[in-house]
C-alpha positions in Angstrom: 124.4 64.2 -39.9 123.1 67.6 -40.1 119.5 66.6 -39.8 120.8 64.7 -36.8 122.3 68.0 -35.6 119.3 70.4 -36.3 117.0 67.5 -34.5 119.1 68.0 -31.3 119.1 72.0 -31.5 114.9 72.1 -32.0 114.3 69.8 -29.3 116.3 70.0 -26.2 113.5 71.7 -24.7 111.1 68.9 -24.9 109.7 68.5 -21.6 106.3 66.7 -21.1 103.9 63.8 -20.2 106.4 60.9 -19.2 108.1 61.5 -22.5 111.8 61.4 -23.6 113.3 61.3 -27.1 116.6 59.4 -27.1 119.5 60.1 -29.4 120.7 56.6 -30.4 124.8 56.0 -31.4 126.9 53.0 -31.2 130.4 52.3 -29.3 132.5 49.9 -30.4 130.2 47.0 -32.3 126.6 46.8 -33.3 125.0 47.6 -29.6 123.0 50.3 -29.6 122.9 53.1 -26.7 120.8 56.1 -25.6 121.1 59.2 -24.3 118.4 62.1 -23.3 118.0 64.5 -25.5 117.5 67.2 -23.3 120.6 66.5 -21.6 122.4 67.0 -25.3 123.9 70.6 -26.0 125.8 69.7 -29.7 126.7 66.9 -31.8 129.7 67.1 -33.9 132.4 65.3 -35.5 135.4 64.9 -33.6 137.5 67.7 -33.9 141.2 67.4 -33.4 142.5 66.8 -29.3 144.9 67.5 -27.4 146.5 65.3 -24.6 147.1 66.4 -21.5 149.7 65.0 -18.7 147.9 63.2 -15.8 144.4 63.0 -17.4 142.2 60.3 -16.7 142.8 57.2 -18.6 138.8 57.7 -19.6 139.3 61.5 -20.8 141.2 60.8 -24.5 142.0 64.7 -24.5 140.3 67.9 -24.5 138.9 69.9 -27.4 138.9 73.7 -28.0 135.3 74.1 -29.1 133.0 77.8 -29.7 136.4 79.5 -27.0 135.9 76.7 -24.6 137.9 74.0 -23.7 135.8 70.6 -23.1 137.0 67.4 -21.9 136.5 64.3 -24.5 135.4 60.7 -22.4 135.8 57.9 -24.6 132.2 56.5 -23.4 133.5 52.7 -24.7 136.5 52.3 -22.3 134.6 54.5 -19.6 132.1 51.9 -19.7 134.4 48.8 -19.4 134.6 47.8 -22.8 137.5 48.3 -25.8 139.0 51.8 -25.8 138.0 53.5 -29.7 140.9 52.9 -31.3 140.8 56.2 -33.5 139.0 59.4 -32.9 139.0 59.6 -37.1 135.2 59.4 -38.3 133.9 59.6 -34.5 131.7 62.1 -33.2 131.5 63.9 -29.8 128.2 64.2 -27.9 128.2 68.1 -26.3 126.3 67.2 -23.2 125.7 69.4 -19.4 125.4 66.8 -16.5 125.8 68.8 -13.1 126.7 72.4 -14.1 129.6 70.7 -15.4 130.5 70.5 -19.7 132.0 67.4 -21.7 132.0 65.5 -24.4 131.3 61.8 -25.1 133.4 60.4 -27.6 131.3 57.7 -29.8 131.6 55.8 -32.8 128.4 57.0 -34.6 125.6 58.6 -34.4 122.5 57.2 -35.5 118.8 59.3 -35.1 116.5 60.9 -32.4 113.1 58.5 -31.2 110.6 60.1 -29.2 109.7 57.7 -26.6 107.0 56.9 -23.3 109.0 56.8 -19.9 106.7 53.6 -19.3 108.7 51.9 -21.9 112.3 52.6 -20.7 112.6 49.7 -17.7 115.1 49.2 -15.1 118.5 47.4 -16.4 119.0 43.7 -15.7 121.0 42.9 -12.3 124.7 42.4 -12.8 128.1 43.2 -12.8 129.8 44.2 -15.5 128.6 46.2 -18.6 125.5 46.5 -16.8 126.2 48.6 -13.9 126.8 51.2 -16.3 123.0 51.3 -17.2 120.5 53.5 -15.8 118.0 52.1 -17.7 117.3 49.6 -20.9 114.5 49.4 -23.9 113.5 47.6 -26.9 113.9 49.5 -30.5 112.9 47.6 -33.1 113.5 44.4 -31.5 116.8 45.4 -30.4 117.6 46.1 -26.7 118.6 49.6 -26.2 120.7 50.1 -23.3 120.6 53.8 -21.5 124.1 54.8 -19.9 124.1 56.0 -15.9 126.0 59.1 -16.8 126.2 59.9 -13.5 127.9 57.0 -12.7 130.5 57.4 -15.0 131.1 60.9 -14.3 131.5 60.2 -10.7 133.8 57.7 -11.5 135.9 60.0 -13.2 135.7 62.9 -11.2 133.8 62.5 -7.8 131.5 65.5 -6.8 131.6 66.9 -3.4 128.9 65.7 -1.3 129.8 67.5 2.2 127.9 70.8 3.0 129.8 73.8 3.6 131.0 75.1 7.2 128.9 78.3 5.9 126.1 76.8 4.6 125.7 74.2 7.4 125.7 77.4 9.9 122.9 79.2 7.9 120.3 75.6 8.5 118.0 76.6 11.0 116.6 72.7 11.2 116.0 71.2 14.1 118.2 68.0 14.4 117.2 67.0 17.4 113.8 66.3 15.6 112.7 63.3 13.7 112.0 64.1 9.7 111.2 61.2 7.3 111.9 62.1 3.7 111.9 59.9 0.4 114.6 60.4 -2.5 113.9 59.0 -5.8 116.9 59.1 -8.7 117.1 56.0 -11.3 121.0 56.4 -10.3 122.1 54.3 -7.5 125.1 56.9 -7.5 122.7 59.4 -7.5 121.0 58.7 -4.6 124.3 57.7 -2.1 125.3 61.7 -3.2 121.9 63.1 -1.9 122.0 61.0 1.3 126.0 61.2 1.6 125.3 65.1 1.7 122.1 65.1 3.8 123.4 62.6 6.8 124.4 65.5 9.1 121.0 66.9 9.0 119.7 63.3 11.2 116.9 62.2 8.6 115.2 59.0 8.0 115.9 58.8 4.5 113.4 56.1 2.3 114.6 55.9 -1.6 113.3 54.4 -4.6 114.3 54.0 -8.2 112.0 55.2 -10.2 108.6 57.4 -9.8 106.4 54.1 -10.1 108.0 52.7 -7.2 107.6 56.2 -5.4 104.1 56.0 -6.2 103.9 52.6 -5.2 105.3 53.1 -1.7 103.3 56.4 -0.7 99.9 54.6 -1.5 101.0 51.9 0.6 101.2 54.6 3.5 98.3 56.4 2.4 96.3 53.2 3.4 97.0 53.7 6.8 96.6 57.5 7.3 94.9 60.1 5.1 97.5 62.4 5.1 100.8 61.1 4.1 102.7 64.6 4.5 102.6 63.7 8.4 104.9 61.1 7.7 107.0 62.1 4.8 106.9 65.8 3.8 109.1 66.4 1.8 110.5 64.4 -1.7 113.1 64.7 -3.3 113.1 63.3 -6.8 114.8 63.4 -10.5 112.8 64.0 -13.4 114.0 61.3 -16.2 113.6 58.3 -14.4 112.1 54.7 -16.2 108.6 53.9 -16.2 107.1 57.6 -14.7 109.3 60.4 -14.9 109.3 63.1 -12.0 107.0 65.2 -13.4 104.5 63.1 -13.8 105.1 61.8 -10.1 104.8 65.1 -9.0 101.4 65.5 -11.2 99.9 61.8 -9.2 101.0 63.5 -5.8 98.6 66.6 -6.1 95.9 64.6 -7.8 95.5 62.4 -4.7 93.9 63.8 -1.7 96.0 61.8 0.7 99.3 62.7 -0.9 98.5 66.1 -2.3 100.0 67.9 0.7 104.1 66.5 0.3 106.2 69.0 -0.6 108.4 68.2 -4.0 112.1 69.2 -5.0 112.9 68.1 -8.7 116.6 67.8 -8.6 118.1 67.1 -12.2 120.9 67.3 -14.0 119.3 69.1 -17.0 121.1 72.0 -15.6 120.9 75.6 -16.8 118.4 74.4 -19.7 114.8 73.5 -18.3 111.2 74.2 -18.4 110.3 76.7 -15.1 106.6 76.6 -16.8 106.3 72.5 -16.5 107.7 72.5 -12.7 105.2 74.8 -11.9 102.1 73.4 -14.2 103.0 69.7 -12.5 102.9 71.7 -8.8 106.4 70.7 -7.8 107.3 73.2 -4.4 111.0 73.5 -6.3 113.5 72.9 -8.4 117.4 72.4 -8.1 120.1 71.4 -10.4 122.6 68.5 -9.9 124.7 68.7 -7.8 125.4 71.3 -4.9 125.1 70.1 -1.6 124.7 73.5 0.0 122.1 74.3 -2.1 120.2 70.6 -1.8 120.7 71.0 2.0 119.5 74.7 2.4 115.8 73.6 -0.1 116.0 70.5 2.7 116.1 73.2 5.5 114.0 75.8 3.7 110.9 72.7 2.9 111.0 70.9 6.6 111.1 74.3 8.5 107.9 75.5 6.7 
């Protein structure tokens, strides 16, 4: 377990060319799961919790960890399967989503793979289990399934989407105007919080899954004009995605003469713990952290007014 543990402190600040390592642990049974490393702050064994009145069937208690107090999900019954029936030999996952703290209760934790983006592909269509998945791959001829964290979280605690009365006073867009923008997140819940927080602003808003798809679609347009920032200036886009991550989107943009021109917000949950040198190196215009509406709508603002 400590190997484990040392693995997670050296590389949570592994950014780089449409790579991801995965930490791999298990629920309840032998299916496997991922999460992103970078988005990993601690693994431990479960320490003793405490149960709270009114918490969230989901949240099995909070723990008192390093003076703070952290909020346990059991990941299983938050996903629609069993709940764990013991916290005994479990270990939390320490992780930051959207400025916010918790842990992930799981059954065990198994090792750290270092992975291509172009190998994580979109989860199969359909209810259930799966529209808890973000994204699915094959480890040694095992499917790997990759949990929307977002999804979950929102699920359990819904994040304000609405802008400010303050904020919405300081945009100085013109909403009388027509602006087309694109959002890409991997997230379907993701993307209904961008545009659920940007539908006051009037803007035609075009999404996509993933940055292949991005791609995809702004080459399409680029056959018909030469420069696509006429039509769609500004992007906004994650940066762990399946397939091509957002940096290397963002790299494809400023390579190609007819795209080069789009502006590019990377907007992540990896928040508080990134690499300002890769946005930069990549070209990206800027960078925001999951989730603030004010401050999604004021780069928005800041990008189209330019």
């Amino acid at each position: 377990m400590s190997s484990i543990l040392d693995s997670v402190n050296k590389r949570t600040q592994l950014v780089g060319q449409n790579r991801l390592e995965l930490l791999l642990f298990k629920l309840n049974g032998r299916q496997r799961f991922g999460i992103n490393v970078f988005k990993v702050k601690e693994v431990l064994q479960c320490p003793p919790l405490t149960t709270l009145p009114k918490l969230n069937p989901y949240v099995k208690g909070v723990a008192h960890i390093r003076g703070t107090t952290i909020s346990v999900i059991d990941l299983s019954a938050a996903t629609g399967g069993r709940p764990l029936a013991s916290t005994e030999n479990c270990f939390i996952i320490i992780s930051e989503y959207n400025r916010s703290v918790q842990g992930f209760l799981v059954s065990s934790v198994e090792r750290i793979i270092n992975m291509n983006w172009e190998a994580i592909m979109p989860p199969p269509q359909g209810a259930g289990r799966y529209s808890y998945l973000t994204a699915v791959t094959e480890i040694e001829g095992e499917l790997v399934e990759i949990l929307d964290v977002e999804k979950i979280l929102d699920e359990i605690s819904p994040v304000k989407t609405a802008i400010s009365e303050e904020a919405n006073e300081k945009l100085t867009l013109d909403r009388t105007q027509h602006y087309h923008i694109m959002v890409i997140d991997d997230s379907a819940v993701a993307r209904k919080q961008i545009i659920r927080s940007l539908e006051s602003l009037n803007l035609q808003i075009d999404t996509a899954k993933d940055g292949r798809e991005a791609l995809d679609k702004l080459k399409e347009i680029a056959k018909e004009m030469d420069n696509v920032a006429d039509e769609i200036p500004l992007i906004i886009s994650d940066i762990e995605m399946p397939e091509m991550d957002g940096y290397t989107l963002t790299a494809e943009i400023r390579d190609d003469p007819k795209l080069k021109h789009i502006k590019v917000v990377l907007h992540t949950s990896l928040s508080g713990v990134f690499n300002q040198a890769m946005v930069q190196k990549v070209g990206a215009n800027d960078f925001i952290a999951k989730f603030n509406p004010d401050e999604l709508a004021a780069a928005v603002n800041k990008h189209l007014s330019l």
